[in-house]
C-alpha positions as CSV (number, residue, x, y, z in Angstrom):
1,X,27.8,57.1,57.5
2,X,29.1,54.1,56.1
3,X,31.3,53.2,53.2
4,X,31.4,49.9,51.6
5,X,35.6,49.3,50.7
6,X,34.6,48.6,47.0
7,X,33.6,52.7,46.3
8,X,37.0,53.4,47.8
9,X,39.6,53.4,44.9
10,X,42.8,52.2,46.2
11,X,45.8,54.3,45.6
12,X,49.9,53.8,45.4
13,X,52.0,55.7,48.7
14,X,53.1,58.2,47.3
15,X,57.0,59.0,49.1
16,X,58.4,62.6,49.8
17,X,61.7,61.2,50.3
18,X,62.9,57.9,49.1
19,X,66.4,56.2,49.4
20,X,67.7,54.2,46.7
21,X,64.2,53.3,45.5
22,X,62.7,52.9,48.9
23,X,60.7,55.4,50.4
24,X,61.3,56.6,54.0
25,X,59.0,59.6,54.1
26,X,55.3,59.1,52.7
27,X,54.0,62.8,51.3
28,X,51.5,64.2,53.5
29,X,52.2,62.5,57.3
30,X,53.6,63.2,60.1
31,X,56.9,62.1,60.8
32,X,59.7,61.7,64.0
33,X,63.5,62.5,64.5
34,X,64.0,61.5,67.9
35,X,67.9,61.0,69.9
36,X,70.1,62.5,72.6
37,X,71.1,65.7,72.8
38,X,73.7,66.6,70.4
39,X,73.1,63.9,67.8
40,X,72.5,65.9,64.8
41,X,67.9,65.2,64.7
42,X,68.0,68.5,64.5
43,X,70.4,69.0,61.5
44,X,68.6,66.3,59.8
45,X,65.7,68.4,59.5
46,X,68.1,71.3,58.5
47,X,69.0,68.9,55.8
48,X,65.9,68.2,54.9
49,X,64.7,71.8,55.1
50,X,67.0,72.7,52.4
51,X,66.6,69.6,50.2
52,X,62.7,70.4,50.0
53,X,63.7,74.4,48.9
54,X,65.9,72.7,46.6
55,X,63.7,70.6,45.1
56,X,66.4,68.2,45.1
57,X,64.9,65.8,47.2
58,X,64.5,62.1,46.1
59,X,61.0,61.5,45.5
60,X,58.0,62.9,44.6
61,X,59.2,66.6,45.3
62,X,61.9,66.2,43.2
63,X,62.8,69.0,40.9
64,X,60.2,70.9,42.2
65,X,60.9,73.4,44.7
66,X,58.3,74.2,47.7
67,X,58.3,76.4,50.9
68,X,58.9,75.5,54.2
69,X,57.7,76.9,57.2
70,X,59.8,76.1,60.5
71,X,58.5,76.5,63.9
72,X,61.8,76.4,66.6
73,X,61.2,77.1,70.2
74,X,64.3,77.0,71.2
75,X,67.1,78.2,69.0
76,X,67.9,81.7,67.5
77,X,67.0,82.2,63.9
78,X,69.7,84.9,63.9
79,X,72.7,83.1,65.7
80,X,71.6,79.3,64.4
81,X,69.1,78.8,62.4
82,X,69.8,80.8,59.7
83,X,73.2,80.3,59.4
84,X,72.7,76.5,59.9
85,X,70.1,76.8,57.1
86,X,73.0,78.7,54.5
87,X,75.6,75.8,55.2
88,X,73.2,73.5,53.9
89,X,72.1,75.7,50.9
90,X,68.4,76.4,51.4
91,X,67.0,79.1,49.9
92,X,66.4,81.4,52.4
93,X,63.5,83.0,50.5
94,X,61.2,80.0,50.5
95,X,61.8,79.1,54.3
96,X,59.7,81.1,56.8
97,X,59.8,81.3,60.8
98,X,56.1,80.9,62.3
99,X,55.6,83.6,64.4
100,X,52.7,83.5,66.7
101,X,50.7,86.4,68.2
102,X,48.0,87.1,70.4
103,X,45.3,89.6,70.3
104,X,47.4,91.5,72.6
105,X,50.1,91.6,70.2
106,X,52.5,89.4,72.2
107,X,54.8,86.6,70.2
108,X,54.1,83.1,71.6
109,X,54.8,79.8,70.9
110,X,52.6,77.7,68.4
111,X,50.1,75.8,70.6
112,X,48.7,72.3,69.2
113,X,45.8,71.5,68.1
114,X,44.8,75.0,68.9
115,X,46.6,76.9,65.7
116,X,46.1,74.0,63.4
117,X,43.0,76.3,61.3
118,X,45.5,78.8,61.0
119,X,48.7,77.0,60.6
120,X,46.9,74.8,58.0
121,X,45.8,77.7,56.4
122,X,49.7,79.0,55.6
123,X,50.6,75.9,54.5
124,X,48.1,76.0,52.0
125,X,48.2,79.4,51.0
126,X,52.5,78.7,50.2
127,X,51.2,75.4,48.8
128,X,54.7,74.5,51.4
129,X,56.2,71.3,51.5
130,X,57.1,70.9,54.9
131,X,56.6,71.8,58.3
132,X,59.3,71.5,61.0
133,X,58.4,71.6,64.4
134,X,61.4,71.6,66.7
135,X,61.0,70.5,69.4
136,X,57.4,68.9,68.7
137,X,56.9,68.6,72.6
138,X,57.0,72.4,73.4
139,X,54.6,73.2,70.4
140,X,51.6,70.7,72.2
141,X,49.2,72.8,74.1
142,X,50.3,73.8,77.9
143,X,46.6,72.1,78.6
144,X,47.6,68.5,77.3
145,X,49.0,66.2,79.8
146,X,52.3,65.1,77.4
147,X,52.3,61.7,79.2
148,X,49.1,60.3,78.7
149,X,48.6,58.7,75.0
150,X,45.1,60.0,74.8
151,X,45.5,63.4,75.7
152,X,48.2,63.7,73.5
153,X,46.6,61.9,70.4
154,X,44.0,65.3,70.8
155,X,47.1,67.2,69.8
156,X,49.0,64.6,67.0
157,X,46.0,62.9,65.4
158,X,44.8,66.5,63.9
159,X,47.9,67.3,63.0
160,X,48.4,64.1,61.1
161,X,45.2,64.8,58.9
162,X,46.5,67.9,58.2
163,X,49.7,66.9,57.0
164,X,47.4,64.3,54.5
165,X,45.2,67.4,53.9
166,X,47.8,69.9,52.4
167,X,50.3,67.6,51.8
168,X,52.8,68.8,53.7
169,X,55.1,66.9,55.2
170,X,55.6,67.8,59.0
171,X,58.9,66.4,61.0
172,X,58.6,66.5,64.5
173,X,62.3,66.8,66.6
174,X,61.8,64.7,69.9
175,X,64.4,63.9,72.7
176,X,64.9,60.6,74.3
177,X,64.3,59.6,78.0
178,X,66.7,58.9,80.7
179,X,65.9,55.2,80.2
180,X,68.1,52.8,79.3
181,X,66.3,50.6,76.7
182,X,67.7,50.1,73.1
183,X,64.3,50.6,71.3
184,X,64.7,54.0,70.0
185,X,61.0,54.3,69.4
186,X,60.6,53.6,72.9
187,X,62.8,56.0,74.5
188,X,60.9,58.7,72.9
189,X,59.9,61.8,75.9
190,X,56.0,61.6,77.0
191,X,53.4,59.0,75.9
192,X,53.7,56.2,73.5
193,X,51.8,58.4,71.0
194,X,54.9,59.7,70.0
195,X,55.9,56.7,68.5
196,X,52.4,55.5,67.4
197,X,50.5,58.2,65.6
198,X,53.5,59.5,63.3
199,X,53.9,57.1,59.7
200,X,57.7,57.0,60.4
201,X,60.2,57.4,62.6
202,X,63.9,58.2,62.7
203,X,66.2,57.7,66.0
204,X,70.1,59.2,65.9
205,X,72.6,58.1,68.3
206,X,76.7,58.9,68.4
207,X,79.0,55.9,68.8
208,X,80.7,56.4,72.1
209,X,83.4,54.1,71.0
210,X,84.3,56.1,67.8
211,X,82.1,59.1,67.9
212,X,80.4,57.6,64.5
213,X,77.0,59.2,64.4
214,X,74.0,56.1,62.6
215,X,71.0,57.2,61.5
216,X,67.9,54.1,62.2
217,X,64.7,54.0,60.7
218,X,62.8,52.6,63.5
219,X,59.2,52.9,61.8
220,X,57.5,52.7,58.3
221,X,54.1,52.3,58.7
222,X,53.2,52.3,54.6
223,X,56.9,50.9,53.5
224,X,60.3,48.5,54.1
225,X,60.6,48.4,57.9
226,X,64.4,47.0,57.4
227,X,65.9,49.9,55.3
228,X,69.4,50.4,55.8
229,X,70.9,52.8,58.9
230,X,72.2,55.8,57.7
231,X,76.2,57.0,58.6
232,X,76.4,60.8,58.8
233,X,78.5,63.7,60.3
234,X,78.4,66.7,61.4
235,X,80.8,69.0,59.5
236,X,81.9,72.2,61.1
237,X,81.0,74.8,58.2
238,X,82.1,78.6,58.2
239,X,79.3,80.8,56.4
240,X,80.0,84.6,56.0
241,X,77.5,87.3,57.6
242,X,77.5,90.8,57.3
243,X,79.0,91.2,60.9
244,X,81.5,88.1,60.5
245,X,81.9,84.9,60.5
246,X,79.4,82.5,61.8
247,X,80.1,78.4,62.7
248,X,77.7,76.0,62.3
249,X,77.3,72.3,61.6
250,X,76.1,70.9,58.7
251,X,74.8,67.2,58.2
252,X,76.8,65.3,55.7
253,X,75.7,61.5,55.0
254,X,78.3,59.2,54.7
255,X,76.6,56.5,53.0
256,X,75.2,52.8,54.5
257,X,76.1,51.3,58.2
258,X,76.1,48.1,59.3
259,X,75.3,49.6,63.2
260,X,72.0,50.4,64.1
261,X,70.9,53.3,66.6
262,X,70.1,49.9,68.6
263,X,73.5,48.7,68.8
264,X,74.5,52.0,70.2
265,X,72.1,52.0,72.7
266,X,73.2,48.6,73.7
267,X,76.8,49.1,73.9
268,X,76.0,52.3,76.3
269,X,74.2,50.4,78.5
270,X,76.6,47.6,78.6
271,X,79.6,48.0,80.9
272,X,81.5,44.5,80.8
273,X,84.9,45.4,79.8
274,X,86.2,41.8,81.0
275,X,83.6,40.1,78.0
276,X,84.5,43.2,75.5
277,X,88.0,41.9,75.7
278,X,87.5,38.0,75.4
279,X,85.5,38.7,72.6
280,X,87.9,40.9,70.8
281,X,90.2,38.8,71.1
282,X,88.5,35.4,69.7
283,X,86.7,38.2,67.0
284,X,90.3,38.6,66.4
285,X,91.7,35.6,66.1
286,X,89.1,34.2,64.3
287,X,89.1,36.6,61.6
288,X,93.0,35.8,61.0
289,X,92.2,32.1,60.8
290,X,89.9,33.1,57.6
291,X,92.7,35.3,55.8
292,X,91.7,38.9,57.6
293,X,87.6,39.3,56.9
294,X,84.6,37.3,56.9
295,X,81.1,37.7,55.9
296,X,79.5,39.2,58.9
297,X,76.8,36.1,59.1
298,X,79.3,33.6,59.7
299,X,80.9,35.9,62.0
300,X,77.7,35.3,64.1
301,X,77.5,31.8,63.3
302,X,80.5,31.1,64.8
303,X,80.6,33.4,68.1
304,X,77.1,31.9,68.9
305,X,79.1,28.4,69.1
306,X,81.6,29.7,71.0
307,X,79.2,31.6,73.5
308,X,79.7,35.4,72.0
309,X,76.0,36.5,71.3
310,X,75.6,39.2,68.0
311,X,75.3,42.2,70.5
312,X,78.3,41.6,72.0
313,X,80.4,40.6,68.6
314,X,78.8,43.9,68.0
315,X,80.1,45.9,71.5
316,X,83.5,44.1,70.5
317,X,83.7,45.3,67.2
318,X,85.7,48.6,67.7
319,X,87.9,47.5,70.1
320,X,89.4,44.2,68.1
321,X,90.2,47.1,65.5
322,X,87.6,45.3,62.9
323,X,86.3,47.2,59.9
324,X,83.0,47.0,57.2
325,X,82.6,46.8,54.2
326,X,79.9,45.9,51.5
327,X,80.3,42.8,49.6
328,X,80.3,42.7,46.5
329,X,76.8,43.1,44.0
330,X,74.1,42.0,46.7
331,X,76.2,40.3,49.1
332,X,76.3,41.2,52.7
333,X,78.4,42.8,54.8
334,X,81.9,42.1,55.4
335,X,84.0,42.2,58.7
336,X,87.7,43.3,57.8
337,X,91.0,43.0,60.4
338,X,92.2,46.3,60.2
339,X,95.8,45.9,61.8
340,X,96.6,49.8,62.1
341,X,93.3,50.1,63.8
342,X,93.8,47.0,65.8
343,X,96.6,48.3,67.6
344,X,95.5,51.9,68.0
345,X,92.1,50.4,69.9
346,X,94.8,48.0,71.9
347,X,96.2,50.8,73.9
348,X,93.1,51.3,75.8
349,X,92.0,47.1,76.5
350,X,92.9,45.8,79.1
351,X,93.8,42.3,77.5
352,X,93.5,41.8,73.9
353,X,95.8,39.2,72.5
354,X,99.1,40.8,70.8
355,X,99.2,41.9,66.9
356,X,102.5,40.6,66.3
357,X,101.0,36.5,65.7
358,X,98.2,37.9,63.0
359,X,98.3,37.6,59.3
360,X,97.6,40.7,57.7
361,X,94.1,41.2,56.4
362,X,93.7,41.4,52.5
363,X,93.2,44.5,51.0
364,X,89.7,45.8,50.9
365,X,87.7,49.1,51.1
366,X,86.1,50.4,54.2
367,X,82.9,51.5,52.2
368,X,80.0,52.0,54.5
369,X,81.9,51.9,57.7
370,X,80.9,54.3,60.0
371,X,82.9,57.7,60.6
């Protein structure tokens, strides 16, 4: 059959979650939260777990409460998930564990795209508006080979037109490789398919130099490809159970960062304390010679003349005690001396020029800079 473009009416996205005006999650498609162990993608669908129940998600869903049905492989509804799910404030009547059983009666794990009639079938039926499946790698069928873009694609590409069917949003939580590239797309576990068939994609690294945690959009099919990274944290939260206490974390967003999940990636693959240092100290020094902060484009300007490439103004960043900060209106950023912090990152380079010879910066607030 064949459809000429002109009988097809052409229609706005439509976002389930948009930022400051920008959408980052288009309503009914399949999304990714991929990172390292222990870097908060799975309290980020937590987050937006509860947000949806809410209905006080930015977008399309807002004010409007809907279900959501969470499939988790490997963590303990009773230990973790629910208490996780109280810190953040879902309501714990609308969100329902997918429970899977066989004609034998035995509980199994959801199997991709073999449950989809079925699963699509809930989703419909609680008119729900997510779907999280954590981790998305244990819920493809034992049959598909998880490395090879077409088998997989047998298992995602359903499940993407069953998002847009009962539109639903469903996150997928990924882990990264052992590989040591900076494209957090890239690093995704199995096929490229991963990366290729979901509308967006979200990577989360931690900051080994100041345990920071970014949040990087690293794909947006239908919107802004260069939206702002995200800071966040993960708060320790006590939430009160019938038998005691229980301690969870519980995502917290801290507002814009300058750092990209990218950067992060770079600096842990980058072990040149000799050029960290020489760079911190002309970062530094240059940054007293303009009164204590610069706009973070000449910043760059000027280390490319004098041989310090972006990455590595970047990798230097924490250890020449430099702070962000937004400009004013719509300006850029803004890279701050930070004297206290100067000399608390001194102690542990191995030659950064002394404090004692710098100006002090002018005052300024660290908004945006990561935690």
């Amino acid at each position: 059959m064949l459809t000429p473009a002109s009988a097809i009416e052409p229609e706005p996205v439509v976002w389930a979650w948009e930022d400051n005006g920008e959408g980052r999650i288009p309503s009914g498609s399949l999304s990714v939260a991929a990172g390292r162990e222990g870097t908060g993608k799975s309290s980020f669908g937590i987050w937006l777990a509860a947000q949806i129940t809410r209905g006080t998600l930015p977008g399309q869903l807002h004010g409007q409460p809907r279900p959501v049905i969470y499939a988790a492989v490997e963590d303990s509804w009773k230990h973790t998930l629910v208490p996780r799910l109280m810190a953040a404030g879902a309501d714990l009547s609308i969100v329902f564990r997918c429970e899977v059983y066989q004609d034998d009666a035995l509980d199994t794990t959801l199997s991709l795209p073999l449950d989809n009639v079925r699963l699509e079938a809930e989703l419909r039926r609680l008119h729900a508006g997510l779907l999280v499946l954590d981790p998305l790698m244990s819920t493809i069928g034992a049959k598909i080979d998880t490395h090879r873009e077409r088998d997989v694609r047998t298992a995602l590409d359903p499940l993407a037109r069953l998002a847009d069917r009962a539109r639903c949003v469903v996150l997928g939580i990924a882990h990264f490789n052992k590989g040591s590239g900076n494209d957090p797309s890239s690093l995704i576990t199995g096929s490229g398919a991963f990366k290729n068939v979901p509308r967006s994609v979200f990577g989360f690294a931690v900051d080994r130099e100041d345990g920071g945690r970014v949040m990087t959009q690293t794909k947006n099919s239908l919107g802004k490809l260069d939206l702002p990274s995200l800071q966040y944290a993960i708060e320790d939260t006590t939430v009160p159970t019938r038998l005691g206490p229980a301690h969870v974390g519980r995502l917290v967003w801290l507002g814009e960062s300058d750092r990209t999940v990218s950067d992060i990636l770079n600096d842990s693959a980058s072990d040149d304390r000799d050029e960290r240092n020489d760079c911190a100290a002309w970062l530094r020094s240059y940054l007293a010679d303009n009164g204590g902060e610069a706009e973070a484009v000449d910043v760059f300007k000027a280390g490319d003349k004098n041989g310090f490439s972006r990455d590595a103004l970047k990798r230097a960043k924490k250890r020449a005690g430099v702070t962000s900060r937004k400009g004013a209106f719509d300006a850029g950023w803004m890279w701050v001396l930070d004297l206290q912090g100067s000399a608390n990152s001194a102690k542990g380079a191995d030659s950064v020029s002394p404090l004692s010879s710098l100006p002090s910066p002018h005052p300024s607030t660290n908004q945006g800079d990561a935690a």
